[in-house]
C-alpha positions, 0 to 999 in steps of 0.5 A, a space after each residue: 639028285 645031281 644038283 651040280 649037273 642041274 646048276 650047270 645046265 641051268 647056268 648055260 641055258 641062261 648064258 646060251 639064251 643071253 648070247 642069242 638075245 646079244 645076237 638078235 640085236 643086230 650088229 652095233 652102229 658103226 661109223 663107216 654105217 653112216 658115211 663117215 670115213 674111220 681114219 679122217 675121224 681118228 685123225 681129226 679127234 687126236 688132231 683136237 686132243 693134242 690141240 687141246 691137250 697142248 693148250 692146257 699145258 701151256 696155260 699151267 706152266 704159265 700159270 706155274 710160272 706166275 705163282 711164284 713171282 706173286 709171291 716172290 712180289 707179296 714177300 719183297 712189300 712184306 719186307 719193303 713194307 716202308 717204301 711205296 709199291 705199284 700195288 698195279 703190278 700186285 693186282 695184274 700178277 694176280 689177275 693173270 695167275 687166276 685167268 691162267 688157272 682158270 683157263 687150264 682148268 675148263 679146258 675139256 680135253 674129252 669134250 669135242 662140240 661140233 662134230 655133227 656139223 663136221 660129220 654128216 651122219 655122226 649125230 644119228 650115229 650118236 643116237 642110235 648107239 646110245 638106243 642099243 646101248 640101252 638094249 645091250 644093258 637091258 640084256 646084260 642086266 636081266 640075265 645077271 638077275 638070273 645067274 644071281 638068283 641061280 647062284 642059289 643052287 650053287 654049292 659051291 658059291 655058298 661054301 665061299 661065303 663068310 659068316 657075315 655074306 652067308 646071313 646076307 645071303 639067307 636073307 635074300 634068300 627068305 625074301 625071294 621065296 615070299 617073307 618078309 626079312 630083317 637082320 638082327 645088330 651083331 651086339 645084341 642078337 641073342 642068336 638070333 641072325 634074322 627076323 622073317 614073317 610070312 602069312 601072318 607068322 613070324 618066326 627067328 633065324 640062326 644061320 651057321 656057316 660053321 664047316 662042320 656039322 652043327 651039334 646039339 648045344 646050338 640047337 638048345 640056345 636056339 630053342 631057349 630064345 625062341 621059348 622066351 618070345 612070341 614067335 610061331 618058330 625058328 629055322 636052324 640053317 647050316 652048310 654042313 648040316 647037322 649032327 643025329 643029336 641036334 635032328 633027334 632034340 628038335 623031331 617035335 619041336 617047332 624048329 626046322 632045319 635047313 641045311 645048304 642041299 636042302 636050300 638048293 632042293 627048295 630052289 629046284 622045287 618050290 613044293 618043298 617049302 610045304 613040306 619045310 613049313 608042315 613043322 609050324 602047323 
């Protein structure tokens, strides 16, 4: 089976449907659609901005300007502390920094109220944008569900992965194909990655993204944790599958070996899972 050609016409197929989706909304609300003349409104908006853009400057360089004659002020009663000062001067310096600062800080240069009343149509405009928006991420968000779940049945997506993204991976993997999934804490795993249960059966999980075949000692380890609990068996997954030792020491143990092809192959046919699951009976 050609699972690289089976991926990537999968993967068009989902991006060609995407794209006739986008294109079945229809062309996205556009100002001049609602009688409002592109350039005043440009204009109009940058002409907003600066003015407020302007006057938030001007109140922070006041603002910059207060603050060290207040402290300048504070310093010389500090020494000065013998003789009588008009406190009233103190108070206005500091009433004038925190309005100037106030004033800079809630100046919103983004924020620009009114233009419906200014713009006839811009309202409407606003609310049917945000309606096929909301359309637009629908779209976007459901056939990103579908390319990550067809990232399953890419070799090569699963080849990039590291140790600790491969496990992740695996567990979603087993979730998405009906178990239930819980990832063991790296200090005290025992070579156990995951826990997964399904039909009232739990078994362990030890996933290798080793790039070379696994040989016979892992499967041994594997074998002696699942002999000392009470599990109904335990799956051995690797990217570059297994050595002749490691499929000969597990052919009639309840142990099943899954390796990054047949991952993909389980994607591509459901029935194998029961075929996989036969080693459990």
């Amino acid at each position: 089976m050609d699972f690289l050609s089976n991926y990537s016409k999968k993967l068009d197929l989902i991006n060609s449907q995407e794209k006739l989706d986008i294109a079945n909304l229809g062309k996205a609300p556009d100002l001049s659609d609602y009688q409002i003349d592109k350039e005043k409104f440009n204009k109009y908006i940058q002409s907003v901005r600066k003015s407020k853009s302007d006057t938030k400057n001007i109140f922070g360089c006041i603002q910059y300007a207060l603050f060290p004659l207040t402290v300048i002020y504070i310093l010389n009663m500090s020494i000065n502390y013998d003789k009588q000062h008009d406190y009233s001067l103190l108070v206005l310096l500091l009433v004038l920094n925190i309005a100037a600062y106030l004033i800079s800080n809630n100046i919103k240069i983004d924020e620009l109220p009114g233009l419906p009343e200014i713009f006839p149509g811009y309202q409407k405009y606003l609310d049917e944008k945000k309606i096929f928006n909301s359309k637009l991420s629908k779209i976007h968000a459901k056939y990103y569900k579908e390319r990550d779940e067809l990232g399953f049945q890419n070799i090569s997506y699963w080849k990039s992965l590291s140790g600790i993204g491969f496990e992740k991976r695996i567990e979603e993997w087993f979730v998405k194909n009906g178990f239930t999934a819980s990832r063991t804490s790296y200090s005290n795993d025992k070579g156990i990655d995951l826990f997964v249960s399904k039909n009232n059966k739990t078994f362990i999980v030890q996933c290798k993204a080793h790039k070379k075949r696994i040989s016979p000692f892992v499967a041994r380890d594997l074998y002696g944790t699942f002999s000392s609990g009470r599990y109904d068996g335990a799956f051995l997954i690797s990217l570059e599958g297994y050595t002749k030792g490691v499929i000969e020491f597990v052919e009639s143990l309840p142990i099943a070996l899954i390796s990054l092809e047949e991952i993909v192959r389980l994607e591509q046919n459901s029935d194998y899972w029961k075929y996989i699951m036969r080693k459990f009976d």
